[in-house]
N, CA, C and O of each residue as an XYZ file, in Angstrom:
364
protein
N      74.308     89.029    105.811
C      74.688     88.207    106.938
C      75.164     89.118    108.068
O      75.748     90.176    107.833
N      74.888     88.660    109.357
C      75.455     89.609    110.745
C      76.090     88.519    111.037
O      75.981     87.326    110.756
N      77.082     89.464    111.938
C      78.433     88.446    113.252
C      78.197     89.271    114.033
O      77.816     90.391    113.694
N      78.421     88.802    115.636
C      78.861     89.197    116.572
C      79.871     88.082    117.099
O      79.953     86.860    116.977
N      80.744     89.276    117.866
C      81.878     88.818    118.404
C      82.447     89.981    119.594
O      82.780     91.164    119.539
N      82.353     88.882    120.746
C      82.390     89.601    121.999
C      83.872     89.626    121.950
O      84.587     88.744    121.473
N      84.271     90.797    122.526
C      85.791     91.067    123.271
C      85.728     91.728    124.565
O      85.474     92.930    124.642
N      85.893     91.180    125.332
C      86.315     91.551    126.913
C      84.059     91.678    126.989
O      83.150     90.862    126.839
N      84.135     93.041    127.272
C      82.617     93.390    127.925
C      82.424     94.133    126.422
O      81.393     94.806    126.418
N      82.931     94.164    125.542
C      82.237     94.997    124.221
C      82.143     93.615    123.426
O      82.901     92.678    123.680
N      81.065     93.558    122.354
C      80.408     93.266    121.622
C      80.382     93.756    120.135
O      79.441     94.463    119.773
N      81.400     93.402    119.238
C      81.378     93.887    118.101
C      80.452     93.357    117.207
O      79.987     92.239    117.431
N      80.137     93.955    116.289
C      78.819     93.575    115.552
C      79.645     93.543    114.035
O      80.724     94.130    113.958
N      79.056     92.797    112.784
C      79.519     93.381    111.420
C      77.854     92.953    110.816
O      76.964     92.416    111.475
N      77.805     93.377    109.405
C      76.277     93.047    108.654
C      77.238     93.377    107.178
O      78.139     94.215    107.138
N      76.908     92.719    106.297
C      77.355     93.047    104.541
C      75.791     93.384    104.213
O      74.686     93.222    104.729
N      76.479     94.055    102.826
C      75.387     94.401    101.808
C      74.643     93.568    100.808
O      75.288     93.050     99.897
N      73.716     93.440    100.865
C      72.955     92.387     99.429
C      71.605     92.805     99.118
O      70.958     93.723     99.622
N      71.278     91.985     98.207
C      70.054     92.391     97.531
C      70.129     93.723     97.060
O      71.102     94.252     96.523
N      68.400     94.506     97.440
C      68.153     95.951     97.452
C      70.035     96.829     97.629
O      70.664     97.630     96.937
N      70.258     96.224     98.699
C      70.700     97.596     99.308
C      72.348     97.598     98.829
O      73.219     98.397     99.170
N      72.500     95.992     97.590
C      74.371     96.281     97.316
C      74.090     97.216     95.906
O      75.106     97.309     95.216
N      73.009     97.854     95.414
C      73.432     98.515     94.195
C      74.651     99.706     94.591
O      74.855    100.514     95.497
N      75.144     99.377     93.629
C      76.530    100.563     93.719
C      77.802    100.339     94.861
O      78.878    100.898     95.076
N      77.064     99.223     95.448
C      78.292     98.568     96.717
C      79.908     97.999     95.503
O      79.813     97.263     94.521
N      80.776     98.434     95.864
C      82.220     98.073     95.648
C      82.944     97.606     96.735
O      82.721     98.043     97.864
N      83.683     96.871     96.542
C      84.806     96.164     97.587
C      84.882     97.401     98.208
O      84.983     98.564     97.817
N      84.793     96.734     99.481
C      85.338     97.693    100.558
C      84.316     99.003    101.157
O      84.841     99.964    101.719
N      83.380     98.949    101.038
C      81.816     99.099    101.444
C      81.150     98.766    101.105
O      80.413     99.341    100.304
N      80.973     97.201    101.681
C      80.206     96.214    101.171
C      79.864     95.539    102.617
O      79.449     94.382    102.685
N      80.100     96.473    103.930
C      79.872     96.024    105.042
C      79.862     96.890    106.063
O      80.086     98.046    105.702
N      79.655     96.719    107.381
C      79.289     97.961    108.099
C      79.624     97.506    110.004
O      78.986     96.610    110.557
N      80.361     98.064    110.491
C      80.822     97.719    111.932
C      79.948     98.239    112.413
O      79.458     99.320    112.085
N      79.465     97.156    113.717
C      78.173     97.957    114.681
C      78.847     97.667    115.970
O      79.245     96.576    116.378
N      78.929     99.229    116.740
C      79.233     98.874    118.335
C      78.282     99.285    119.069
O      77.650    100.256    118.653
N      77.879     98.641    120.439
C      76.522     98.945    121.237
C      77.643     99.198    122.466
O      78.546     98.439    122.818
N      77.280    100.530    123.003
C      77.780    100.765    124.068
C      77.010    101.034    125.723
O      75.783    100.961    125.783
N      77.547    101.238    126.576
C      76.911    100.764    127.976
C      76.431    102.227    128.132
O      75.506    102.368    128.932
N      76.923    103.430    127.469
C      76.201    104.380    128.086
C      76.364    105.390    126.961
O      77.054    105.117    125.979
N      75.511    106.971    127.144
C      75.671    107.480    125.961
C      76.399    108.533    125.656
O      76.331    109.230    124.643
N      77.309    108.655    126.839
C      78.641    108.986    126.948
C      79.455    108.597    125.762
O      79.757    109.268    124.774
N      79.841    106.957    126.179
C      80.624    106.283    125.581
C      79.938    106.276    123.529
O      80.548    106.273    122.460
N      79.098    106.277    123.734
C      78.756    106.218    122.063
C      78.682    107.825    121.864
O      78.650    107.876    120.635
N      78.652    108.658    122.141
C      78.905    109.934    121.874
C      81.023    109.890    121.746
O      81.710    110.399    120.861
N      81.372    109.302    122.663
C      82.972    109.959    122.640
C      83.500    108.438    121.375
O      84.433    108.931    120.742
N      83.335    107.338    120.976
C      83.187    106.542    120.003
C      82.935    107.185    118.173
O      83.512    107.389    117.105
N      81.588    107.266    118.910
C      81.358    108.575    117.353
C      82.223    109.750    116.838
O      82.524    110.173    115.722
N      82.530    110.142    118.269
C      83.652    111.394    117.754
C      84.937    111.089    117.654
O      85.486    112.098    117.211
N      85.837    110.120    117.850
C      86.478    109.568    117.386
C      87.323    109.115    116.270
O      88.390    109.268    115.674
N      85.779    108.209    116.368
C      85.935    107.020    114.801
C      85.469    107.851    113.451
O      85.685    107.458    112.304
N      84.737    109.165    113.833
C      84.251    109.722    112.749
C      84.953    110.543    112.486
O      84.562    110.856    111.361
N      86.240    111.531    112.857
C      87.179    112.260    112.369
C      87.740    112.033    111.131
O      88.426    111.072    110.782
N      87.353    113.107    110.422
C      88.079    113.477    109.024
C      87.330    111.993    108.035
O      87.929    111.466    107.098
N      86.059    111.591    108.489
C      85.269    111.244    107.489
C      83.517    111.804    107.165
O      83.129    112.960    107.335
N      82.960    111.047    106.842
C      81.771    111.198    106.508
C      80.330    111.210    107.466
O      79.635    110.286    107.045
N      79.829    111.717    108.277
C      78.919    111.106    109.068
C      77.466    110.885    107.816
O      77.401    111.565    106.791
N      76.782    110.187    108.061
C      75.850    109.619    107.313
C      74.929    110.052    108.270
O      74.563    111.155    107.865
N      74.230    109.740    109.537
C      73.359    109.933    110.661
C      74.162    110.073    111.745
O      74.776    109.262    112.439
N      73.963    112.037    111.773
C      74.365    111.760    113.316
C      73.805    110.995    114.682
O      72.871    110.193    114.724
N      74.770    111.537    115.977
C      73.771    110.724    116.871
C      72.952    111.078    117.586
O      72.951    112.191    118.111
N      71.887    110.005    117.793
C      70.507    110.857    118.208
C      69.550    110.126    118.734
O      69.818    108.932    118.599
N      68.429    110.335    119.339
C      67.972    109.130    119.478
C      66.978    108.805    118.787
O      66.457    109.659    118.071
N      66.465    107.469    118.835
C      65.557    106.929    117.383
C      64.225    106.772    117.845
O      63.999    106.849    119.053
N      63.165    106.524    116.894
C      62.171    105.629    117.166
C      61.894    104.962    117.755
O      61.017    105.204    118.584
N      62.560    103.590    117.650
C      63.414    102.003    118.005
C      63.830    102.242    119.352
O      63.701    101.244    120.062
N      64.360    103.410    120.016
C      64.605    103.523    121.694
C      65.897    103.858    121.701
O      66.134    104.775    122.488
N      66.932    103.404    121.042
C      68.443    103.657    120.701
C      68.771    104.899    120.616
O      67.948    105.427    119.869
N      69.598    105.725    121.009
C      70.440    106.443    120.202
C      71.854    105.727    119.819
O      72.663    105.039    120.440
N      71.728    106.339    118.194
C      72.041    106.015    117.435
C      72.855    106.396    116.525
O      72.356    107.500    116.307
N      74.063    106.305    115.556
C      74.942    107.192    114.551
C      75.310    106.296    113.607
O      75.597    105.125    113.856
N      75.315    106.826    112.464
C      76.684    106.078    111.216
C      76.604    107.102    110.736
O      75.865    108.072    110.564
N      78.214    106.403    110.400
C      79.153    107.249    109.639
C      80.311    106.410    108.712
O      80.592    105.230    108.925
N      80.849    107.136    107.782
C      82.183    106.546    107.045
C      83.135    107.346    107.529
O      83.262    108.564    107.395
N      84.153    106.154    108.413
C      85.558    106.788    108.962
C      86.214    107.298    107.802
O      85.507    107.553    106.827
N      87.647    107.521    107.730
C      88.914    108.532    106.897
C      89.209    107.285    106.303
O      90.207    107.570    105.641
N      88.914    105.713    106.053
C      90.041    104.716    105.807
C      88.355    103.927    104.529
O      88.469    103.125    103.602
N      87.132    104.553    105.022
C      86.134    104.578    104.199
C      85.286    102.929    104.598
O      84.497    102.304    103.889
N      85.695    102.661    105.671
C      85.088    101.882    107.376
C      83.495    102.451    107.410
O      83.454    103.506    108.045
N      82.231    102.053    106.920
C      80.888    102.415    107.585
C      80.764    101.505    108.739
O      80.801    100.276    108.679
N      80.579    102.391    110.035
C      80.276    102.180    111.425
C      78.502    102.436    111.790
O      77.771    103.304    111.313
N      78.285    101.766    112.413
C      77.086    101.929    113.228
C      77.387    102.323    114.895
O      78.386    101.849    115.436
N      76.541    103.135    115.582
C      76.932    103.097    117.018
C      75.740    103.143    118.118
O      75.140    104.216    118.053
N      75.415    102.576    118.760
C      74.225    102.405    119.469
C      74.410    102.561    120.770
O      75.398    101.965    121.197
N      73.613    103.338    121.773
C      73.109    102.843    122.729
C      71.503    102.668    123.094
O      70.650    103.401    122.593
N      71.254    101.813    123.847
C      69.946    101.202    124.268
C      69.521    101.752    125.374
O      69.790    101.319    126.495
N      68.654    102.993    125.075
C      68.274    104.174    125.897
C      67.905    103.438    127.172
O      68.300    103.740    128.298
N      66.593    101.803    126.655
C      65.880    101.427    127.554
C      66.148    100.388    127.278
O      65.338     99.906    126.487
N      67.157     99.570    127.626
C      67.352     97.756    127.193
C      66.878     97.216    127.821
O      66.810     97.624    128.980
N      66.222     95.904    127.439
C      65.507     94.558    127.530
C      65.933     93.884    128.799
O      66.687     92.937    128.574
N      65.729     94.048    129.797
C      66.100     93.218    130.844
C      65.976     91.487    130.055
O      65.252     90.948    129.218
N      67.164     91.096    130.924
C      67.659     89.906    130.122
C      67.144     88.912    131.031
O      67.307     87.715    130.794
């Protein structure tokens, strides 16, 4: 399942684990915070941050998909996602 939930001009995201992808999932990474930011500044200084004194999984970079992109497991064991949208979708 995904949520979003806007605060002010940010957009928090969450997604849990199932099926395929909960083998070996335990309480408490069993879900994953996604933030999309306005520039790639801001998801570069986010990433470095939130990722101190944990795990990065994918640094950030940019993707396939158009995004650059990162996850990581913070120090408190929090998996984050972090995005920006190199070329976003005019709305």
């Amino acid at each position: 399942m995904h949520i979003s939930y806007p605060i002010g001009d940010t957009v928090l995201m969450g997604s849990d684990a199932g099926g395929e992808w909960a083998k070996g999932v335990t309480v408490g990474n069993n879900f994953s915070v996604s933030v999309n930011t306005d520039s790639q500044q801001e998801a570069d200084r986010l990433f470095d941050m939130l990722s101190e004194n944990g795990k990065i999984t994918m640094p950030m970079n940019k993707t396939f998909w158009g995004s650059y992109f990162g996850m990581f497991t913070d120090q408190f064991g929090i998996q984050w996602m972090i995005t920006f949208d190199v070329n976003p979708k005019s709305k």
